[in-house]
N, C-alpha and C positions, 0 to 999 in steps of 0.2 A: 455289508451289502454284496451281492452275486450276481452276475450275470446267468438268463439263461432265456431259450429257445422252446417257445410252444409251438410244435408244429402238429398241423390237423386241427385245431378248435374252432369251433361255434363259440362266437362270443354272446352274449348278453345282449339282448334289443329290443324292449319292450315295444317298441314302435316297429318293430318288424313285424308284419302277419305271423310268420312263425312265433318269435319273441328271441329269436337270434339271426346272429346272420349266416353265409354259407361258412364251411368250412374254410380256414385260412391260418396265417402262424401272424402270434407276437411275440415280438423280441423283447425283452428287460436288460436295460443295462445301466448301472451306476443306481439300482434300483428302485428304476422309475423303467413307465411303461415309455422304451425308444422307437416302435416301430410295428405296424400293422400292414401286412400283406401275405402276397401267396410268394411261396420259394423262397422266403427272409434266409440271409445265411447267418449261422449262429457264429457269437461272438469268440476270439479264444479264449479257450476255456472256461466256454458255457458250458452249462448240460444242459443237454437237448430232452426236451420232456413229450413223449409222444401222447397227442391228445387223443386220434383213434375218435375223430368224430365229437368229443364229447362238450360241456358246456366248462364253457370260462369266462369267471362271474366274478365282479367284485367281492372281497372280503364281506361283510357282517360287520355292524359298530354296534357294540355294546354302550349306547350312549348315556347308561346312569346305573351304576352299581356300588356296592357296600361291599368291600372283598374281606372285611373284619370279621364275619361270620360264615365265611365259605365252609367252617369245619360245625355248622349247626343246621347242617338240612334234616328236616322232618322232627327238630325239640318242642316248635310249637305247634295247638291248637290255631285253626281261624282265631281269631281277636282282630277287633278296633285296633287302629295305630296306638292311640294313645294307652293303651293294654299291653301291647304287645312290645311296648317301645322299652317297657318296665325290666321286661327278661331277655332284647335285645341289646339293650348296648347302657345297661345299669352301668354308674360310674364306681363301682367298686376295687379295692385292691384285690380282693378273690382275684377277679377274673386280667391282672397285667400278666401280657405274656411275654415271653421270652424273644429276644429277636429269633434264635431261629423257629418256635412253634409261628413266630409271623408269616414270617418266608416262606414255612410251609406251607400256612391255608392259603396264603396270598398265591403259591405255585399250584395247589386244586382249582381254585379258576381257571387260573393260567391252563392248564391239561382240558380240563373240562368245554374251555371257549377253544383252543386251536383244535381238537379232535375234530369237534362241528362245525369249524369254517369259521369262528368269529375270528378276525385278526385284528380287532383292535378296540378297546375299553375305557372309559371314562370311570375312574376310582374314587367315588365321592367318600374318601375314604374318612371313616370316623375311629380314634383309639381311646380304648377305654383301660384304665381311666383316665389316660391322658395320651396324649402322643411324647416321645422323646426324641431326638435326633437317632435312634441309634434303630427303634421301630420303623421311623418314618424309612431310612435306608434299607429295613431290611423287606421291608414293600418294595421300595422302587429297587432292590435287585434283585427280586422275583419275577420283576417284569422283565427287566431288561436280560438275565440270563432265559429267560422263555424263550424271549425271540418274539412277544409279541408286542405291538404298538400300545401304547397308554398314555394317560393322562389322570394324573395322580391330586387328589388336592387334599385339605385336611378340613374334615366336618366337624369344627371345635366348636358348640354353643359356648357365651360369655356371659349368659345370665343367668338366674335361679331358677326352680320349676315353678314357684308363685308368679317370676314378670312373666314367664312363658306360656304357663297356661290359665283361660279364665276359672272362676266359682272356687282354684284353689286353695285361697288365702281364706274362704268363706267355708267347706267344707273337711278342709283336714283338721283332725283331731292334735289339739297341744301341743301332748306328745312330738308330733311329727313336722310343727310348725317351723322351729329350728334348722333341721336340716332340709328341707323343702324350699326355706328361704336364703340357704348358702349359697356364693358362688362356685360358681368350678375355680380350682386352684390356681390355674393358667391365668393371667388376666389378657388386656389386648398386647401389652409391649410382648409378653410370653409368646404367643403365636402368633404377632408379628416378626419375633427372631427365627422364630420356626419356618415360617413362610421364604427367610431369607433362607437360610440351611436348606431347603425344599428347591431354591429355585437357582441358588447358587451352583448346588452339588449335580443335581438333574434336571434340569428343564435344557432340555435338546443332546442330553443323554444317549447313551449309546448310536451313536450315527442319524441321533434325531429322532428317535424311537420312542423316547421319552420325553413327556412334557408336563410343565406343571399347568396346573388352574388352583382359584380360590373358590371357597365355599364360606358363604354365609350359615350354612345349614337350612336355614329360616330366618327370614326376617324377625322374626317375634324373638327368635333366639339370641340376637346379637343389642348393642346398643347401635344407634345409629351414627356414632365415632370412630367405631369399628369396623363395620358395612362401610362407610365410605373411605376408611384407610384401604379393605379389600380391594374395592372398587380402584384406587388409586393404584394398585401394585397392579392388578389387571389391565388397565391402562396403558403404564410404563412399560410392559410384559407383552403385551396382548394375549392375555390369558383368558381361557372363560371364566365365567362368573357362574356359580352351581346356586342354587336358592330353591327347598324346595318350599310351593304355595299353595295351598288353599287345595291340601290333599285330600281334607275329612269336612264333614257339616263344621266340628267343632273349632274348626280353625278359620270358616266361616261365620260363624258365632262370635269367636275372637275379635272380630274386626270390628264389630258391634259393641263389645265391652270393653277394648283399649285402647282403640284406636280410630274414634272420634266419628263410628260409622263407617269407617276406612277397610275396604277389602284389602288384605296385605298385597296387591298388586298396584292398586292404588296409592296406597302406603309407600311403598317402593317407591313410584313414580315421583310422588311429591318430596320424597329426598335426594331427587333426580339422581337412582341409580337403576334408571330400566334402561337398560342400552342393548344394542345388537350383541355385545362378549356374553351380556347375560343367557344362562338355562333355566327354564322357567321349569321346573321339577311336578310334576302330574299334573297340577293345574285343572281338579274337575271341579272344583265349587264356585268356579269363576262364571260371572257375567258379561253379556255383550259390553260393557262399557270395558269392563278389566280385558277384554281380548282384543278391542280394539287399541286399550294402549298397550298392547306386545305387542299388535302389530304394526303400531306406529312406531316403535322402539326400533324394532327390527330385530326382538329378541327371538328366541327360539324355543321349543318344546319338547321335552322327554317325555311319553307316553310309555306307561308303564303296567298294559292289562292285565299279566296276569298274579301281580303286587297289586292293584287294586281289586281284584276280585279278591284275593287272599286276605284280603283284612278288612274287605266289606267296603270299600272307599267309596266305591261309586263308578260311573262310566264315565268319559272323557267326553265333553263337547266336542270331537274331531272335525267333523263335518264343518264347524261353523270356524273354526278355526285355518283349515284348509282353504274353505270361499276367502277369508281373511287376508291370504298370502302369508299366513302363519307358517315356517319352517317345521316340521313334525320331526321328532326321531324318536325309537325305540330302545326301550331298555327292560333287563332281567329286574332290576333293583337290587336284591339280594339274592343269595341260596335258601337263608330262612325264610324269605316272604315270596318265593319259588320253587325253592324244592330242586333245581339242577339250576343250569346256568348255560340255557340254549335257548337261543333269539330266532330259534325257529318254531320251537313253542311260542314264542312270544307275538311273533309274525302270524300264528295261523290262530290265535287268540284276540288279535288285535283286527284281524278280517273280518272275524262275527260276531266281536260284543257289541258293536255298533247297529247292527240289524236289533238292537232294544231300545234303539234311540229316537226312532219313529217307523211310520208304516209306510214312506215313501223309496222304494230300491233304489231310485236314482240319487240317491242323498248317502248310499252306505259306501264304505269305500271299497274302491277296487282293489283286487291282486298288485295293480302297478302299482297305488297307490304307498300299499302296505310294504310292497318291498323296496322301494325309493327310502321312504323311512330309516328302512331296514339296512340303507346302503349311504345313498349321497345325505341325508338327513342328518346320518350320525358325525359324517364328514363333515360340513356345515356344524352343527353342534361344538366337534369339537377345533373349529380353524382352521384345519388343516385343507389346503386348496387342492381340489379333482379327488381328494379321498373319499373311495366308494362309489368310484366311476371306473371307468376305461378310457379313460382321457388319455392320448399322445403327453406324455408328461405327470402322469398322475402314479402317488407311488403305488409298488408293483405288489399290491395286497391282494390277493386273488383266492380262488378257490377252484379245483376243478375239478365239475361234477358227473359221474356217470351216471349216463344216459340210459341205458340198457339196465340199471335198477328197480326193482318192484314199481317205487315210487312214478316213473315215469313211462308204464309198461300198460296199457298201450300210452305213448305221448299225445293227450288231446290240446292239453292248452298247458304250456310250457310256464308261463308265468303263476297262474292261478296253483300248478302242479309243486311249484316252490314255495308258495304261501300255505297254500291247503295241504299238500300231501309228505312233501319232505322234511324230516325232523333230525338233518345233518348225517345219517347213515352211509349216504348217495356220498360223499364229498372225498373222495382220491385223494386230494395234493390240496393243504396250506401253504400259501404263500406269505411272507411280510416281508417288503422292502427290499425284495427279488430273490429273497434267502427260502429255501424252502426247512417250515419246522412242525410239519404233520403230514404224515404220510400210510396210507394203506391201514389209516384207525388209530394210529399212534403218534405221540410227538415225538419227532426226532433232537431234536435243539438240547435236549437235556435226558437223562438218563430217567426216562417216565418208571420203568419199574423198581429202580431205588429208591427215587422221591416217595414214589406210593406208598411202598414198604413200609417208609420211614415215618410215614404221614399217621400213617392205620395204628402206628404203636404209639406213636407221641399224644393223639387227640381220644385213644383209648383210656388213655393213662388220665388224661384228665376231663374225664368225663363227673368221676366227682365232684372236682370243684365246680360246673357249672350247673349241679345239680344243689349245692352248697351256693349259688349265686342269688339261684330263683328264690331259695328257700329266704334270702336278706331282703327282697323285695315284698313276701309277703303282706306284711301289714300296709302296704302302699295299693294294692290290687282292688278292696272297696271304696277306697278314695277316687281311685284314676277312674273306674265303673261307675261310680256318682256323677262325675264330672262329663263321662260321655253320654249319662242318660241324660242330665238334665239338656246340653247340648242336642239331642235326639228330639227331645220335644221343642225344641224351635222352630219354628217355621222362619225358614230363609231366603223365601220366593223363589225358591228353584226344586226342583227335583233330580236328581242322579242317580238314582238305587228305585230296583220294586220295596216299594213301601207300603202299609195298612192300608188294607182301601182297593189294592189298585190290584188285588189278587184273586 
């Protein structure tokens, strides 16, 4: 952690006419925000950082990502989740990588989120084909040598693709019956030793920087033995809980053929594991009654537009979710199911998918709205107290952005100018935890043009094998497409997507 001196900034104020305030200096010290006024004297041996007017803004939380596929932007087509899940994160030996090929995609986030201001990540992180102690480490020192804040957890499903998804013990062919109805190798005691190594080794990791959470993945994914061991280590921990629900039709459909007419939120509830630690993960097939128990729970929501637009998911009930006092935060999801790893595309995508969701404007959400998400939301998501504020005491994750940029040229409305118009360009100075480790376009915290160098030859090099990955999934691709047609023609009393009919 560092001390230093912003002198001359506008900070952040949505509730300001302007949407800042006047010019003024904050101090950081012990890396947390110490001090807001005019004339602050800087601490010794601060650096004094000249603001020149311009805006200083909480960090960006990255509140739901897959950082296992950072090195596969642009391998797939649009597809259905359950399509696309085939040639994302198949459990094959092809595709185990090396600790350091880890380190490295895990360090392309990393470069990609602090250039644009995001300084801090929730790592729903999944390894294929397994996680090991030696992978999971070389994730959590990707982070922590970055310099930026995370929250790491391990998305290990415990069941087969038969308990997991419907029609499929009824549609796949012989053949394929056998290994469709295997476990993953891991059982619960396996990644429950994992979770210890995960939480022993890192969780409040470098200076705090680092923390862990558990992931269910999915409810349908795990046994409910297991989900409530999580549950319990979250507890003891105060960890969050990551779960993701009720993404696609078909996983609404699921609910209806495994679980006794039970929405998996539902589901959840009645094994009373919906609690406030819990991340309710896209969450668009959900009903008023499933939203009223998250926000009876006091859980929270990762919105993730434009990962749902990318695989056809659906749009998010926001609005009704918000009336709710439902907690909202943003997320990239992945680099495959986005294409980069900027929550400020995510932000100005997540402003107008909602204008589809009826013809009343007072019901879509605002600029503020979206950038709260985008800020205290993901704080809130992930525990961490005033993260994604400018709270006296809140840590010192900042960004400072100029003013005098295209983006902001002429300045009409300063907030809506940060949802709508800037896509990280604008952003001078990263800060995390008073350290600065992005500056003038580049991360400083690490040697950005070695890592890259090194990245470009290693993920070139094995690009055959994940062309050699896709090719093992084939005879799976008209199975999984059966199961999402038949699911397609369900009517599930809701609508989320333009659909036949309505064009």
């Amino acid at each position: 952690m560092s001390d230093a001196l912003f002198r001359n900034v506008r900070l952040l104020d949505p509730a300001h006419p302007e949407g800042m305030t006047s010019p003024c200096d904050l101090r950081v010290e012990g890396g947390v925000i110490a001090a807001i006024g005019d004339g602050l004297a800087a601490p010794d041996g601060a650096r004094v950082i000249e603001g020149r007017g311009d805006l200083l803004m909480p960090g960006l939380v990255n509140a739901h990502f897959h950082s296992s596929v950072n090195h596969m932007k642009g391998r797939l087509p649009c597809l259905p989740l359950e399509l696309f899940m085939l040639y994302e994160s198949p459990a094959l030996e092809t595709l185990r990588p090396t600790p350091r090929q880890a380190y490295l995609r895990t360090m392309l986030g990393c470069i990609e989120m602090l250039r644009n201001g995001t300084t801090a990540v929730m790592d729903d992180c999944f390894f294929v084909p397994e996680p090991t102690p030696e992978i999971i480490d070389a994730v959590a020192q990707a982070y922590a040598d970055s310099g930026i804040r995370a929250t790491l957890a391990l998305d290990e499903p415990e069941l087969s693709e038969i308990e997991k998804l419907p029609f499929l013990a009824e549609l796949a062919p012989p053949h394929l019956q056998g290994a469709l109805a295997r476990r993953p190798r891991l059982k619960a005691p396996d990644l429950l030793a994992l979770y210890d190594h995960l939480i022993t080794r890192w969780h409040c990791a470098a200076e705090g920087r680092i923390g862990a959470a558990v992931s269910c993945s999915a409810p349908q994914r795990v046994s409910p033995e297991y989900f409530a061991e999580l549950d319990a280590l979250s507890r003891a921990h105060d960890l969050p809980v990551l779960a993701h629900m009720l993404e696609t039709r078909l996983q609404r459909v699921l609910g209806h053929e495994s679980f006794g007419g039970r929405s998996l939120v539902r589901y959840t509830h009645d094994l009373g594991l919906l609690s406030a630690r819990m991340q309710v993960i896209h969450a668009i097939w959900v009903d008023a009654a499933d939203l009223d128990l998250i926000a009876d729970a006091g859980a929270t929501v990762a919105h993730n537009p434009i990962s749902n637009l990318r695989l056809g998911s659906g749009v998010m009930p926001l609005r009704e979710m918000l009336d709710r006092g439902i907690s909202v935060s943003l997320g990239v999801d992945e680099a495959i199911a986005d294409d980069a790893v900027n929550l400020w595309s995510v932000m100005k995508t997540a402003g107008m998918i909602h204008t589809l969701s009826g013809d009343d404007p007072d019901r879509w959400p605002t600029a503020g709205e979206v950038l709260r998400a985008a800020t205290e939301g993901g704080g809130l998501a992930m525990r961490r107290p005033g993260l994604g504020t400018l709270a006296l005491g809140a840590p010192a994750d900042l960004n400072l952005v100029d003013l005098s940029s295209l983006a902001f040229l002429p300045l009409n409305d300063l907030v809506r100018q940060l949802v709508h118009v800037e896509q990280g360009g604008s952003v001078r100075l990263t800060m995390v935890a008073g350290r600065v480790v992005a500056e003038k376009g580049r991360v400083v915290s690490v040697d950005e043009t070695a890592l890259l160098a090194e990245a470009r030859e290693v993920f070139a090099g094995i690009a055959p094998v994940l062309r050699r990955a896709a090719a093992e999934v084939a005879d799976l691709l008209p199975v999984y497409r059966a199961i999402h047609d038949r699911a397609a023609a369900r009517d599930v009393g809701m609508r989320r997507k333009l659909e036949k009919g309505l064009l």
